[in-house]
Structure formats: structure tokens, C-alpha cells
Steps between C-alpha positions, in 0.01 A plus 500: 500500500394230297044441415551136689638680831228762458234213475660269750490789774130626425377156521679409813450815671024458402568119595361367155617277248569582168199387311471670198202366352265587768222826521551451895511871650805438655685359212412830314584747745851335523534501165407897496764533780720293247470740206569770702808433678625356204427840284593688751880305625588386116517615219318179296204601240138385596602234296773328691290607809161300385704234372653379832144430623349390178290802420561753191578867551136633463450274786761679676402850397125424636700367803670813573177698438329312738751518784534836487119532514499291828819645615376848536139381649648207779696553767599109538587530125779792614569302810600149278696727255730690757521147682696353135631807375729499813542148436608537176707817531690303772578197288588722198756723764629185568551321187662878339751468833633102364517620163731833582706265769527233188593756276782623703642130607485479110679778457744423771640226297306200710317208264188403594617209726727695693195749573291212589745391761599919627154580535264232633408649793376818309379398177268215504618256232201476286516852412864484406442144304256697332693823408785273402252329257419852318877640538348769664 
């Protein structure tokens, strides 16, 4: 799973946009949910991670600090986590069940237009443009 997905699903699923120059409450606690689900479903430094949202990775480290912090003292903080983790966990399912079916068309001896036009129905065609993209 890609940092953008991980982003795009957080912000979605706490109804925000993604404005990263703002000390708003919410914008931080979405970002904390950001660093987390992206440290703990990649396998991108703090780095890569603070870099996607225009912060360094001491940002991100004091990030993680701080959600754990809340985590283990909120109940709504555990509530909005399990809410995206089985967001997330269902998208990445999902996206690891294209990728094998790719594979095996692949395999198979089908080009990428013929698995376009075999597999429509199941793959949706945005994930398979974009697999095709990174000859995955």
C-alpha cells in the first residue's frame, strides 16, 4: 500500500482536507493517525513518511509519541483507529488479491490488453493500468 492511499483514506474516513500547514487539532490528529498507519502497513523510513505531508521525520517521531500517548488514555482515539485500520487492512487485502490474479494472467501467457478485456468485471481497471505501469 502506497503513503498517498494511506493519506487519502485517513482523511476521507475524519472528513478533513489535507491542509498541511495548519496547527488545527484535527489536522494533527490525522496526521498522527497518518504516521502510524503508514509505519505500521509500509515499510517507508520516517523520512518518506514526513515527506508526503511536508513534515521531517522528528516531526513524525514526536507524532508517533504523541499518538500513542493519546491512544492508550482515549477511548474515541482507539475507536477512530480500529474504524481505519479495518479500512485499510481491507483495501490492502484487496489490492494483494489484483496483484496475485495479475501475476498469474501474466504468467498465463495473457498481455496486458488481453487481461484488461478477460477481467473487467473483477479487476477494476485503474488498478491494472497501474500495475501494468510498474510491470508488476
Amino acid at each position: 500500500m502506497e503513503l498517498y492511499e494511506i493519506k487519502n483514506i485517513i482523511w476521507d474516513e475524519l472528513m478533513l482536507l489535507p491542509d498541511y500547514e495548519t496547527r488545527k487539532r484535527e489536522n494533527i490528529t490525522a496526521r498522527q493517525f497518518y504516521y502510524k498507519f503508514a509505519k505500521l502497513l509500509t515499510k517507508k523510513s520516517l523520512y518518506e513518511i514526513g515527506r508526503e505531508v511536508n513534515r521531517d521525520h522528528a516531526t513524525v517521531l514526536r507524532g508517533l509519541k504523541m499518538f500513542d500517548d493519546y491512544f492508550n488514555t482515549e477511548s474515541e482515539y482507539r475507536t477512530i483507529f480500529n474504524n481505519i485500520h479495518k479500512i485499510l487492512t481491507n483495501q490492502k487485502s484487496r489490492f494483494q488479491n489484483n496483484v496475485n490474479c495479475y501475476r498469474t494472467l501474466r504468467e498465463s501467457g495473457f498481455s496486458r490488453i488481453q487481461i484488461k478485456k478477460q477481467v473487467q468485471c473483477s479487476i477494476d481497471n485503474k488498478i491494472v493500468e497501474r500495475m501494468a505501469l510498474f510491470n508488476v
